[in-house]
N, C-alpha and C positions, 0 to 999 in steps of 0.2 A: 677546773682548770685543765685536767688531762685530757677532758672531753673536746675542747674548746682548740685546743695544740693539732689532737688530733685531727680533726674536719679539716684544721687549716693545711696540716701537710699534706694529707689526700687530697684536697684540692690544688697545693702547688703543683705536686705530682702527679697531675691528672691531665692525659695529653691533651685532653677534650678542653682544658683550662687553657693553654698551650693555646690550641689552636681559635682557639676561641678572642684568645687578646691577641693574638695574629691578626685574626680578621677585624677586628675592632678597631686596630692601630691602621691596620691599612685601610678602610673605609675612611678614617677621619682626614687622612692623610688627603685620599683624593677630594672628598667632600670640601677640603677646607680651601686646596690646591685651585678646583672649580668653580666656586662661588667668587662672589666681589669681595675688592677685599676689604677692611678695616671691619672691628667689633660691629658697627651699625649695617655694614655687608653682608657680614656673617649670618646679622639677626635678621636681614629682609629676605635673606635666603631659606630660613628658617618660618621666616612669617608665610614667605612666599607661598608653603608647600599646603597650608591650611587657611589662605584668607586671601579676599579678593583682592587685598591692598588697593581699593579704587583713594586715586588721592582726594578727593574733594568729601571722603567719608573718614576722611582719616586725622588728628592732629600732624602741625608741624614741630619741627626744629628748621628755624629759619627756612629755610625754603627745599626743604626735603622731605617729607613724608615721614611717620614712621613706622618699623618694619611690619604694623598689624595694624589697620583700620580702627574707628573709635572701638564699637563692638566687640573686636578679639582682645583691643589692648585690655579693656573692661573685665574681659570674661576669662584670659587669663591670668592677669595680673589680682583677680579676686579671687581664683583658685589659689595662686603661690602663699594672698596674704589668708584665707582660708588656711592652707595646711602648714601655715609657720604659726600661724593662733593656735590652730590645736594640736601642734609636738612639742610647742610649749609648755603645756600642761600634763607632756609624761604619756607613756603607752598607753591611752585609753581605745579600746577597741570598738567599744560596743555603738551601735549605729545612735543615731541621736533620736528623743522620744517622737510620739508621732503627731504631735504639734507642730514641732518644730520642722520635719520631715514637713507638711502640710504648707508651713509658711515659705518653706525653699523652694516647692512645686507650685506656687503662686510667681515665684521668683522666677522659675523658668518659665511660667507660663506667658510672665511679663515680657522674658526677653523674645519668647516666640510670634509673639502677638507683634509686638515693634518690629521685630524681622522684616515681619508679612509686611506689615505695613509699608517699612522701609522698600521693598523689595515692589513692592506694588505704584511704586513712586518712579519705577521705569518701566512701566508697563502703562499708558495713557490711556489702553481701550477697557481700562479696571480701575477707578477713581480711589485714592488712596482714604483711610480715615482720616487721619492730621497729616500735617507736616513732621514727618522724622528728621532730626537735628542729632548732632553729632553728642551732643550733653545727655540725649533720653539714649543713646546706642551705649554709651560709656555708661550708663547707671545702671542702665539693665542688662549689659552686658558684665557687669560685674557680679549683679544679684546671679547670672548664671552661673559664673564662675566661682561662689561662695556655696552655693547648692551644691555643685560639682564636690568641691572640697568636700564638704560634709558627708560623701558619700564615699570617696573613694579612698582616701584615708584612714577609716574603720574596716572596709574591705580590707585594703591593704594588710595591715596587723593584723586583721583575724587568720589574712592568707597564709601569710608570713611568719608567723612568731607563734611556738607552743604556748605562753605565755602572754594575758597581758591583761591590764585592770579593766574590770566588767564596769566601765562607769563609758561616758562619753563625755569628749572635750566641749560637747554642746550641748549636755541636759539640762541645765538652768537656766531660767530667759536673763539673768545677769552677763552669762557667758555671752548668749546671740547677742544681745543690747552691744557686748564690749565687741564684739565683732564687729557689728553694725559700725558703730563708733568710728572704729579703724578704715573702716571701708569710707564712709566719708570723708575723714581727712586726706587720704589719697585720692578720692573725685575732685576734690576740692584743688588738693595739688595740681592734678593734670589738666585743671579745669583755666587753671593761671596760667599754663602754658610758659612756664619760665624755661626757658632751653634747660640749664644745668641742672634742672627734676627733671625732665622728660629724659635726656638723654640717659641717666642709669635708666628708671622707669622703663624705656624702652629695650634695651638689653633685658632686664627680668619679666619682661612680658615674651618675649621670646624664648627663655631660657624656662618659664614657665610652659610653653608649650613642648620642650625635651622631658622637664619633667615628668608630667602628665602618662606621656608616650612609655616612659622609661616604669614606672610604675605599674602601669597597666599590661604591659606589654610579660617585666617580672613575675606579674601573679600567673600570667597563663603559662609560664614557662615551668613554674613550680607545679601549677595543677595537672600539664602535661606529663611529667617527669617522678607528680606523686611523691613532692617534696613539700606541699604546703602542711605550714603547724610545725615543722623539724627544725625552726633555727630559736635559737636563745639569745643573740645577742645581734646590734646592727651590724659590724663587722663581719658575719657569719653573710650577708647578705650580697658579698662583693658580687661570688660569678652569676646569682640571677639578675641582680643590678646590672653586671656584664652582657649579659643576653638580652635584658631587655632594653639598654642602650644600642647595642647592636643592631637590635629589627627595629629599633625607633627612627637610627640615622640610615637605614633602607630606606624606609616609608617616606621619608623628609627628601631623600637623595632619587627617589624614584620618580617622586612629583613633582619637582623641582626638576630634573631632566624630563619629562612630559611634556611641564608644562612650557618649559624654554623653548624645546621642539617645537609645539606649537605656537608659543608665541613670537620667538625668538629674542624677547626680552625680559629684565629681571624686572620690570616695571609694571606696578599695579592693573587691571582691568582699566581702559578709556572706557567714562560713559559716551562719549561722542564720536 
């Protein structure tokens, strides 16, 4: 407990903390100021910065798009439902067996393959293989998004935590099976298109994409700083959570001012 007190008031007292949620608070502040506004604003601003948002690749809520294409909504929203399956199950760090690694590298390899495909569907002097449909973008864009999980979530807590159970939230095919599971009731959701599931859906597909950012962004700032494996508890985790929300709403606020620049709209790519 004296351990735990301490860290914490060295970090309140720490001007670099200070200055650090100075900048944090003022970045959101503009970020939030600049974007369109309402929740669905917020998140196509957010979608904006990582996805081509073409509308006709995209599900509706009535007659507005939303803020991520089928594909990203797939890919992150099966990352969030990935890393909410396996925190469920407690600090398990250790990466998942290599079966199951094998069957998630099939998973991307599915979304890559579709990509091309997709992508070769506006290119007419390259004859595509099928027809890509918004239903194979969203399914395989989920499988990539469950691989993701799998991967970056065991990074994570190894990075982060002196501590933590040598098992993985995905070593048994009961576990992947229950994943699996979950993931299709949510294609299935999205798939109905009922406005009032799409609309959260759509918020945690984009909030999923800060996640991600905020994650990743935390381990490199520990392994900069030769902090990774020193913390014990989640709370202990604020100010690299802090830093790496910080460069995440850069990265988001940089692209998103590029790409207005150049496009000068918050409006998905026209195919036409």
């Amino acid at each position: 407990m004296t351990m735990v007190k301490t860290h914490k008031s060295n970090r309140e007292t720490s001007p670099w903390f200070w200055a650090l949620l100075a900048l944090a608070v003022t970045l959101t502040v503009i970020w939030l100021f600049l974007t369109p506004d309402g929740l669905l604003g917020k998140a196509d601003a957010i979608g904006y910065s990582v996805c081509h948002r073409i509308d006709l690749r995209s599900f509706r809520i009535g007659d507005r798009p939303l803020p991520l294409c089928a594909r990203c909504s797939g890919m992150f929203l099966g990352a969030v439902l990935g890393l909410v399956y396996q925190i469920a199950q407690g600090r398990k760090g250790k990466m998942p067996p290599v079966a199951v690694l094998v069957l998630f590298g099939f998973l991307a390899l599915a979304w890559a393959l579709d990509g091309s495909n997709s992508f070769l569907m506006l290119t007419p002097v390259i004859p595509s293989l099928y027809q890509t449909q918004n239903w194979t973008r969203l399914v395989t864009g989920t499988g990539m998004g469950m691989a993701i999980s799998a991967v970056v979530l065991p990074a994570f807590i190894q990075t982060m935590f002196m501590r933590w159970e040598d098992r993985s939230g995905l070593g048994a095919w009961r576990q992947v099976l229950g994943l699996f599971a979950a993931a299709a009731v949510m294609i299935g959701l999205i798939l109905l298109e009922i406005p009032w599931i799409l609309y959260p859906l759509s918020l945690l597909s984009a909030a999923g994409v800060l996640i991600l950012l905020i994650m990743i962004y935390s381990m490199v700032l520990v392994m900069l700083f030769n902090r990774d494996n020193t913390y014990h508890r989640l709370r202990q985790l604020f100010m690299p959570l802090l830093g790496g929300y910080t460069l995440a709403l850069m990265q988001i606020g940089l692209i998103d001012l590029l790409r207005y620049l150049w496009t000068g709209t918050w409006a998905g790519f026209n195919l036409f």
